[in-house]
C-alpha positions as CSV (number, residue, x, y, z in Angstrom):
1,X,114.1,-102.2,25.2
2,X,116.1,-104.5,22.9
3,X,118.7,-103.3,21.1
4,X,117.1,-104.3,17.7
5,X,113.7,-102.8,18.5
6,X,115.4,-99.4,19.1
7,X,117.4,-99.5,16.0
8,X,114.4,-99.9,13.6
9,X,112.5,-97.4,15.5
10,X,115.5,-94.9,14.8
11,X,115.6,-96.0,11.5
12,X,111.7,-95.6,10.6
13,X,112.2,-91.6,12.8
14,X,115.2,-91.0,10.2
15,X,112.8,-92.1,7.1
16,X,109.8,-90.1,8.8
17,X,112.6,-87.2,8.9
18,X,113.7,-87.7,5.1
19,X,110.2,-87.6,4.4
20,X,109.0,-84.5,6.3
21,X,112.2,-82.6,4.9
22,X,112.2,-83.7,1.5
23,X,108.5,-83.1,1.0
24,X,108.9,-79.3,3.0
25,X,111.4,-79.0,-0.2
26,X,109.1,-79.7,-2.9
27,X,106.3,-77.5,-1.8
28,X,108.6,-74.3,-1.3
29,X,109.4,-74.7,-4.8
30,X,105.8,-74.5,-5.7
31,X,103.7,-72.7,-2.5
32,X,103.2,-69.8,-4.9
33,X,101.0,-71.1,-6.9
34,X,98.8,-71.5,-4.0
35,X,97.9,-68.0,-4.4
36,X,96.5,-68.5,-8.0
37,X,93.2,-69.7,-6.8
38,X,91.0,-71.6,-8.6
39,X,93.5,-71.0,-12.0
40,X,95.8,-73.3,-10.1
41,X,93.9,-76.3,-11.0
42,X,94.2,-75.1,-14.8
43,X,97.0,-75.4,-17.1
44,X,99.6,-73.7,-16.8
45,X,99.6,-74.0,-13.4
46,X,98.0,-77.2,-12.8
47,X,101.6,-78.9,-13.0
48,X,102.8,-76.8,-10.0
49,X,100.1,-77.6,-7.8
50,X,100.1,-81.3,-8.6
51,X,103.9,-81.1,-7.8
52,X,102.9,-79.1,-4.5
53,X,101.0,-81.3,-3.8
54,X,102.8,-84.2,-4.2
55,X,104.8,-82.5,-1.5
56,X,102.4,-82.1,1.2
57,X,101.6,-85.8,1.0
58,X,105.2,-86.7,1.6
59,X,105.2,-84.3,4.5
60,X,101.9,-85.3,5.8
61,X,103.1,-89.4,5.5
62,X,105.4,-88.7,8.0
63,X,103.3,-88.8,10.5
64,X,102.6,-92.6,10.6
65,X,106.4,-93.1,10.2
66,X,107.0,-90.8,13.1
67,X,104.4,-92.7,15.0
68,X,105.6,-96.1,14.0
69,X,109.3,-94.9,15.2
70,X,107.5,-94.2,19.0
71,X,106.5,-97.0,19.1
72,X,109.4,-98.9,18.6
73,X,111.5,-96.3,21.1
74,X,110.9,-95.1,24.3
75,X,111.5,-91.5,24.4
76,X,110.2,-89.0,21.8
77,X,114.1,-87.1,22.1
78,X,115.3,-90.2,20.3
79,X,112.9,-90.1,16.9
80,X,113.0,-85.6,17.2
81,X,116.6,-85.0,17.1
82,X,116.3,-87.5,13.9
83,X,115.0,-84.5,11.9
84,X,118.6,-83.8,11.5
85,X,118.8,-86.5,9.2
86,X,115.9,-85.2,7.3
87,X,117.4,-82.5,6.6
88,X,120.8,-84.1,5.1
89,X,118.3,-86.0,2.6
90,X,116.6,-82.6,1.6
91,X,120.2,-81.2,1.4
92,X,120.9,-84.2,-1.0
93,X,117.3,-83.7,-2.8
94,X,118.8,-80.5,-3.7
95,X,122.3,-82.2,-4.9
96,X,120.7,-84.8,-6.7
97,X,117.5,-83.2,-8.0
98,X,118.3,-79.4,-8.1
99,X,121.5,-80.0,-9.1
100,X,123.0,-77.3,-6.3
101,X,126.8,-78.4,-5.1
102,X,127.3,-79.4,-2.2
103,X,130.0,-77.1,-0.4
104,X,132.1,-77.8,2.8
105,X,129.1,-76.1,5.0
106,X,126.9,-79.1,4.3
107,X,129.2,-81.7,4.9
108,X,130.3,-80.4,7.8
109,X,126.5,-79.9,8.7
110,X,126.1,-83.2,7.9
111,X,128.7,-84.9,9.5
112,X,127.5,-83.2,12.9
113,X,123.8,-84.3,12.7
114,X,125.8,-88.2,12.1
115,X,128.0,-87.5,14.9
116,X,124.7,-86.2,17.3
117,X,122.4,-88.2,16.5
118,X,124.8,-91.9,16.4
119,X,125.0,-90.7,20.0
120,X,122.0,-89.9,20.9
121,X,121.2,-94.3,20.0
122,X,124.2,-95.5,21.0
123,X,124.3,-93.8,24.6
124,X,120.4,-94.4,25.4
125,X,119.7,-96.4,28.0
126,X,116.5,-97.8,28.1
127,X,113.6,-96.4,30.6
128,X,111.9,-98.6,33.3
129,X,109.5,-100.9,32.1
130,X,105.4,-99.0,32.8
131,X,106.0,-95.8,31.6
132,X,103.4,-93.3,32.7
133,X,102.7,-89.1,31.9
134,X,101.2,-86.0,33.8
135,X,98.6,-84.9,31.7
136,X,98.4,-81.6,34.2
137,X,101.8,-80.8,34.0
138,X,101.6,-81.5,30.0
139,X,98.5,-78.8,29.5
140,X,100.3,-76.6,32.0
141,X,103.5,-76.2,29.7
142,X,101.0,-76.2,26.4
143,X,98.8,-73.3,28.4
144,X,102.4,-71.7,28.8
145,X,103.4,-72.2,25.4
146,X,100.1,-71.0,23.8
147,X,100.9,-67.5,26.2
148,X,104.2,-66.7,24.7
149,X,103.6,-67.8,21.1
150,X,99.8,-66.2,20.7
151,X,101.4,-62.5,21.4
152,X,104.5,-63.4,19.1
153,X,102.6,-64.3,16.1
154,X,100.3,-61.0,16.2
155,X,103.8,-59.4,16.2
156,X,105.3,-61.4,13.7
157,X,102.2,-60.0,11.4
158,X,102.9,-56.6,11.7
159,X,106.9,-57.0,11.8
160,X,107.7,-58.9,8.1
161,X,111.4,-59.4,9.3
162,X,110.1,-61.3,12.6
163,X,107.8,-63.5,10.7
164,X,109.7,-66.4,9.4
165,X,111.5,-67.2,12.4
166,X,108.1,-66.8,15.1
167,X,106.1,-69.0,12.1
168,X,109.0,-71.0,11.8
169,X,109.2,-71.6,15.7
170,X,105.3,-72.0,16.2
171,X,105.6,-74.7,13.6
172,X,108.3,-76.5,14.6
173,X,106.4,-76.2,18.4
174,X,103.3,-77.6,16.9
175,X,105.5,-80.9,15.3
176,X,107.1,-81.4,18.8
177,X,103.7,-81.3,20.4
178,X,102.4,-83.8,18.1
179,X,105.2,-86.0,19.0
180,X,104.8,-86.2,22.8
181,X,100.8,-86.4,22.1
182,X,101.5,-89.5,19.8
183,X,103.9,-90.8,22.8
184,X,101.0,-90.3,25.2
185,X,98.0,-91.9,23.1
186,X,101.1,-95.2,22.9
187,X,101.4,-95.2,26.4
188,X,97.4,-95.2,27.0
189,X,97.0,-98.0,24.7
190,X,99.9,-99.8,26.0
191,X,101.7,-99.8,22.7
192,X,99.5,-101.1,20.6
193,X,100.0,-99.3,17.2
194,X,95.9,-99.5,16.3
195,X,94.7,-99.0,19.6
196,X,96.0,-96.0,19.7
197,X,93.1,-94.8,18.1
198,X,90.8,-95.3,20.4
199,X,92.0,-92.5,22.8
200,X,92.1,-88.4,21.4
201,X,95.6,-87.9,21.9
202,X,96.4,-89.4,18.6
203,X,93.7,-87.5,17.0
204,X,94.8,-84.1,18.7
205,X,98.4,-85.1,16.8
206,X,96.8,-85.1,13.9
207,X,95.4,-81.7,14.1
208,X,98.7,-80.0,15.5
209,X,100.8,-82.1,12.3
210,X,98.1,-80.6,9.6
211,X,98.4,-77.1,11.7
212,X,101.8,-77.4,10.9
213,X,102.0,-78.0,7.8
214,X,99.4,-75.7,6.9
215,X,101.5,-72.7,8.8
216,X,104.6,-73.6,7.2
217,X,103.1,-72.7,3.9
218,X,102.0,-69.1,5.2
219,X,105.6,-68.8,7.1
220,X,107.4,-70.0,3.4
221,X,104.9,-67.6,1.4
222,X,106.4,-64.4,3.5
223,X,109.5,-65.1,4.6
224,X,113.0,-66.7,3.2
225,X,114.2,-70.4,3.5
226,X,116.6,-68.8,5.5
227,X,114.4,-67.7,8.5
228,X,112.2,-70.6,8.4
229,X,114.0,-73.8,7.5
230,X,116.7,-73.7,10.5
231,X,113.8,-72.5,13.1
232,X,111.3,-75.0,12.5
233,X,114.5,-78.1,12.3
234,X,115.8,-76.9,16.2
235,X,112.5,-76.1,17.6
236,X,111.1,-79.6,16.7
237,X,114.3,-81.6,18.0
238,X,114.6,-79.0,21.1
239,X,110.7,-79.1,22.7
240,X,110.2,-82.5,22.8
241,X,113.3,-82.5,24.8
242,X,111.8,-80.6,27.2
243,X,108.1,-81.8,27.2
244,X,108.9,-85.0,27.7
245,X,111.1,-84.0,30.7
246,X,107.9,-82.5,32.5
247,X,105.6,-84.9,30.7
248,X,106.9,-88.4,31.3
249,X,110.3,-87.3,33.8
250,X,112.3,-88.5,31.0
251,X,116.2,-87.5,32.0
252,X,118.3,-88.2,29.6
253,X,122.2,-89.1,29.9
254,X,124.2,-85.7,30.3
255,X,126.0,-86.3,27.2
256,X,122.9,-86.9,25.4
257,X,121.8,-83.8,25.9
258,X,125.1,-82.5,24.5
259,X,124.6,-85.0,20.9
260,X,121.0,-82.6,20.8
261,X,123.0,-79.2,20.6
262,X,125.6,-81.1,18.0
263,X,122.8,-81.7,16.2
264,X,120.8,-78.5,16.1
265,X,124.5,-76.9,15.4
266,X,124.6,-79.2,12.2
267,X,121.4,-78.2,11.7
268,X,121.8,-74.3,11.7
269,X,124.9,-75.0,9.0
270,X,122.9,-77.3,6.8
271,X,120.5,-74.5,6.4
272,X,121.8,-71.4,6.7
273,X,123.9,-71.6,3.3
274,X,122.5,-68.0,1.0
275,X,121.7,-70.4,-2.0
276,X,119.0,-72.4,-0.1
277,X,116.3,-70.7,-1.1
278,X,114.4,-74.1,-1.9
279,X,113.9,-75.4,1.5
């Protein structure tokens, strides 16, 4: 893969990132007047939900930038451990917008997703040309997945303390998924960005990035920023590291797969100051 090629696909996985973070922001602001019902499309309230909403459509338009930013790259590791990135922006969303100061946690944060994910690009080396997947050994690991997560989330009902970081993981699960699914329909259509559509896998995506979104509004409704915000950000750069493994027998460089833990480190600090309550 050329050089340039990669670049812009990094770049369109960092703006997918920005997008998915920044618009995760906005509806935690607002997800309470979810539970207004049909008042919410009335004054007083109507403003919240159109700002809500305006928030699930800049998370949800992430998903043609993340799918744009496989095509251009060939490992789904390379766009995930972007959401690191994402999460600077929502972190300056809060600066800028919020007006919250930026303390030495965040910078720090920060400079550790730069310093991870700069890596990550720089040190890739580009797969063989006919890349294939195991669809068996992809539904295995899904099966598996869907066996320790099911149990989990009819504990993290009963358990209130549990809930934001098993809904938080589930979701962030569900995002990786998507990815590897959106990397499989690419493969099947041979890279072409339209033809894509013509196979399921792209359409399963879809479901699993709506899923997503819809359970990060239950996981924000009973549970803190705190518990959901850093679980959701490692979980989505972490299982697409491993899926792709089993999927496509991806291996990345050793020290690649030391830039991921920088970056889920810089993650964990950019979201686990006590003020964010936004994200």
């Amino acid at each position: 893969m050329e050089t340039g090629t990669l670049w812009l696909g990094l770049l369109l996985g960092a703006l997918a990132a920005i997008c998915l973070n920044v618009g995760k922001g906005i509806q935690k602001m607002k997800v309470k007047v979810l539970g207004r019902g049909r008042a919410m499309f009335s004054p007083p309230h109507r403003r919240d939900f159109v700002i809500w909403t305006i928030g699930a459509i800049t998370s949800f338009s992430a998903t043609v930038l993340y799918s744009l930013a496989l095509k251009y790259t060939d490992k789904s590791s390379l766009v995930s451990s972007l959401n690191g990135v994402g999460l600077i922006g929502l972190v300056l969303f809060a600066w800028l917008v919020l007006k919250e100061p930026m303390g030495l946690r965040e910078w720090l944060g920060a400079a550790l997703v730069v310093v991870g994910t700069t890596a990550m690009g720089y040190l890739d080396q580009p797969l063989p040309a006919g890349q294939s997947y195991s669809l068996s050994r992809f539904l295995y690991l899904v099966v598996i997945l869907i066996a320790i997560f099911g149990p989990l989330a009819l504990l993290a009902l009963r358990v209130v303390r549990l809930h934001g970081l098993i809904f938080g993981a589930i979701v962030g699960t569900l995002i990786g998924v998507a990815m590897i699914l959106g990397d499989m329909a690419l493969v099947k259509s041979q890279g072409d960005f339209f033809g894509q559509l013509q196979n399921p896998y792209s359409y399963i995506a879809i479901f699993c990035g709506g899923s997503a979104l819809a359970l990060t509004q239950f996981a924000f409704w009973r549970a803190s920023a705190l518990a959901v915000v850093p679980t959701i950000n490692s979980f989505m750069i972490l299982v697409p590291v491993l899926l792709e493994y089993f999927t496509f027998g991806t291996v990345l460089r050793p020290v690649q797969y030391g830039a991921v833990l920088i970056i889920v480190a810089g993650v964990v600090l950019l979201t686990t100051a006590p003020r964010q309550e936004f994200a």
